[in-house]
N, C-alpha and C positions, 0 to 999 in steps of 0.2 A: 523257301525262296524269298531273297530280299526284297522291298518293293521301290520301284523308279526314285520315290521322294526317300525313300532312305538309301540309298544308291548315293543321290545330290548330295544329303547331308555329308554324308562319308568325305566323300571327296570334298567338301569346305571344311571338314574337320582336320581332314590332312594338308590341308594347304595353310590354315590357320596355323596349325603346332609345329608343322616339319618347313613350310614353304617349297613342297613338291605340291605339280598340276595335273591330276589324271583329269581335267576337265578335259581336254581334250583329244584323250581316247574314246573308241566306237562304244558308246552304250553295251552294246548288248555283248562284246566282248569282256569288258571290267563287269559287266554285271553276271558272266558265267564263273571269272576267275572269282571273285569277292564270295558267291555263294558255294564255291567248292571249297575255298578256307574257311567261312563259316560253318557251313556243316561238318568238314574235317577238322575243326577243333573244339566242335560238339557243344557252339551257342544253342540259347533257348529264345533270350530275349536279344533285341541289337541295341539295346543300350547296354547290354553289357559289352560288347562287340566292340564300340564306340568308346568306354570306358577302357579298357585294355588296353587300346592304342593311342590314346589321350597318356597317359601316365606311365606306358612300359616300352620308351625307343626301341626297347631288342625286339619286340613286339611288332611293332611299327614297320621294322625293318623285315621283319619274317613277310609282313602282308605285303609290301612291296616286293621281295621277293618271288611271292608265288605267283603275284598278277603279272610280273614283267618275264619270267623265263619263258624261253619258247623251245621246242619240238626242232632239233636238229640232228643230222646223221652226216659220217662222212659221204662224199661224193654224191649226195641227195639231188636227184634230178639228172642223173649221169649225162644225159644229151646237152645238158647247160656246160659242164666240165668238158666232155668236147668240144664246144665251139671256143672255149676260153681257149683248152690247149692248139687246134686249130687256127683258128681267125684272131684270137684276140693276143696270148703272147709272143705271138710269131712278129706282129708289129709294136709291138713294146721291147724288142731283143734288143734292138738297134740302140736303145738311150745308156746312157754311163750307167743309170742309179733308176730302180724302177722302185717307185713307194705304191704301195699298197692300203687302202683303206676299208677292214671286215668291219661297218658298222652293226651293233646288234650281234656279238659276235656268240655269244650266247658262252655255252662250254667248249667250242676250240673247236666241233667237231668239222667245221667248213674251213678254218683257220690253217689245220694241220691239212687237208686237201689241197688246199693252194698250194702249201709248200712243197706237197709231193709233185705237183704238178711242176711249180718252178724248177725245181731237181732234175727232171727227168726233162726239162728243156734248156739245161743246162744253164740257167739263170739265179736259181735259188744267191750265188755269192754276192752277187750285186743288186742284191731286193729286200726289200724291208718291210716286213705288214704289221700295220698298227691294227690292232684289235679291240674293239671297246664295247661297252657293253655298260646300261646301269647298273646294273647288277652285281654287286662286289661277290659276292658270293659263287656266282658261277665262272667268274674271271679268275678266282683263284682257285678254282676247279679245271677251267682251260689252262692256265699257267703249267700244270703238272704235267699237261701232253699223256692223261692215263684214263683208259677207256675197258669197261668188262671186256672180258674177250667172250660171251655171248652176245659181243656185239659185231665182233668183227667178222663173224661168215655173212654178213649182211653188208657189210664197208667194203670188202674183200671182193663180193660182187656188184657192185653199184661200181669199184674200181674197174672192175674187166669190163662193165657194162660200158663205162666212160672212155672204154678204147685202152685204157692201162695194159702195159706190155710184160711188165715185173711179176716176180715173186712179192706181193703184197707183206708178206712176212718179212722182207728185209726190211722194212720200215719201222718193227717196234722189235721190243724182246718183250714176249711171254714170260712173265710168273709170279703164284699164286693167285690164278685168276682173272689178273689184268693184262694191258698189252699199256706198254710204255714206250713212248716216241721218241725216235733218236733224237737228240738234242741236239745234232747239225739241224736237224727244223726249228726249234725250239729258238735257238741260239739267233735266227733272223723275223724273233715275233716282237713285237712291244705290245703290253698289256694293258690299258687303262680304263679308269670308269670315264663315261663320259655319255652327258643326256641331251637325246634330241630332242626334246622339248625345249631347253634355255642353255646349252651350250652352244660355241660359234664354231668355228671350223680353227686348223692349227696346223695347215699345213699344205700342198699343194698338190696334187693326187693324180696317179696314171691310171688307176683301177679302182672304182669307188663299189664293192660290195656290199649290199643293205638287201637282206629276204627274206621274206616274211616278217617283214617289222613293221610297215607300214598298213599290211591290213589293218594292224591293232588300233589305226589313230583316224582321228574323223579330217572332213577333206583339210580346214583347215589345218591341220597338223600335218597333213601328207605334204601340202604345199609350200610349209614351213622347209620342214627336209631336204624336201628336192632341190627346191632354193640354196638350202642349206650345202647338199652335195655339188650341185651347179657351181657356184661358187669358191670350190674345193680341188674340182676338176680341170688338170690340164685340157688346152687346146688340143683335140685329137686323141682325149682318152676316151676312157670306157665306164658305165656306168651300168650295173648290172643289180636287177630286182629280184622281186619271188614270182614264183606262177601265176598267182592273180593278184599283180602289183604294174602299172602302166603308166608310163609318162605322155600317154596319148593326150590324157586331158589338162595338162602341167603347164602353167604359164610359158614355160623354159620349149616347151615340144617341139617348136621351129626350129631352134637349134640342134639336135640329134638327128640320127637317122639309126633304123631300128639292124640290129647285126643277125641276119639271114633266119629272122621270126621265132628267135629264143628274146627268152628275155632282159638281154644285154643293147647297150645305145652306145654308138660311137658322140664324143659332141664335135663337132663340127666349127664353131665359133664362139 
């Protein structure tokens, strides 16, 4: 296990060489990610550790890679997917052009949910979801819309779970091994890296998705974001977080009002 004061150094060595800031992610979250690459690439001492990533970017970019992927699955939290296909796109139908924002979007697998959703409310033509992610690596992992299919009897019921009416099958074609997503989904994603630490918003948003990203970042940084998606968000969209993620305590929280005790916020002004 690495200790607090080599924890700090790390993160000023990475900010010195590369000018990325995990200063302000939750301690104890970067200090679980940093010692599972550590010991899975079988350091003894940390200045070798520190040595490595001082002198090898590909290196560099592997550690950021593993601290920032997160833990996702299609239709994850099926009752959050009903209140979207219920409450939430039922009042987004009515606009010309519905943009969509998955920040954190990880490998796609919440990315291509949306789209089944939009599909089957008959909106997918005239919707657009930007997907972003720091992560170059798993963006162009989501880009391919291609998933084990020992994954899918798990996706497949998280969908019937979520009220999905479909053969789930029709959605990808099976083979050797994977499920590959029709690229009528595909065809209405945009991909890009982008960091909520020091990037600004780039666009104007009916549905701002971020979950489970913000546990990762201490308050300061939560309050960054939310600011951040605030700011992004039409009058009268939706802003929607993870299970133990709340804009209860958020500069912005007077403005919202919370959509029938999922984790989803209408803004209001």
């Amino acid at each position: 296990m690495i200790e607090d004061l080599q924890l700090e150094t790390l993160i000023n060595v990475v900010y010195e060489y590369y000018g990325f800031d995990f200063g302000s992610y939750s301690r104890a979250s970067l200090k679980r990610r940093v010692d599972r690459i550590y010991q899975l690439d079988g350091f003894q001492r940390f200045s070798d550790f520190l040595s490595k990533i001082r002198s090898e970017p590909e290196y560099y970019k592997r550690l950021v890679e593993e601290i920032t992927v997160n833990v996702t699955e299609m239709f994850r939290d099926p009752s959050f997917y009903t209140i979207l296909k219920e409450e939430v796109l039922p009042n987004l139908a009515a606009k010309p052009f519905i943009r969509i924002w998955h920040a954190g979007c990880s490998t796609g697998e919440e990315v291509f949910s949306m789209a089944i959703l939009l599909k089957e409310a008959n909106l997918l033509h005239k919707a657009i979801i930007y997907a972003t992610d720091i992560n170059a690596k798993v963006l162009e992992r989501a880009k391919k819309g291609v998933f084990g299919l020992q994954l899918i009897k798990q996706y497949a019921e998280n969908y019937r779970n979520s009220g999905g009416k479909n053969d789930f099958s029709n959605y990808y074609i099976a083979n050797y091994g994977v499920a590959k997503f029709n690229d009528e989904l595909s065809e209405r994603m945009v991909f890009s890296q982008h960091n909520l630490v020091s990037d600004g918003s780039f666009n104007e948003f009916d549905l701002i998705l971020c979950r489970n990203v913000l546990i990762y970042f201490d308050k300061d940084l939560q309050e960054r974001a939310i600011t951040l998606f605030d700011g992004s968000l039409s009058t009268l969209g939706y802003l929607a977080l993870g299970s133990k993620e709340t804009l209860k305590f958020a500069s912005i929280s007077d403005k919202y009002v919370q959509v029938n005790k999922e984790k989803v916020w209408r803004k209001l002004k």
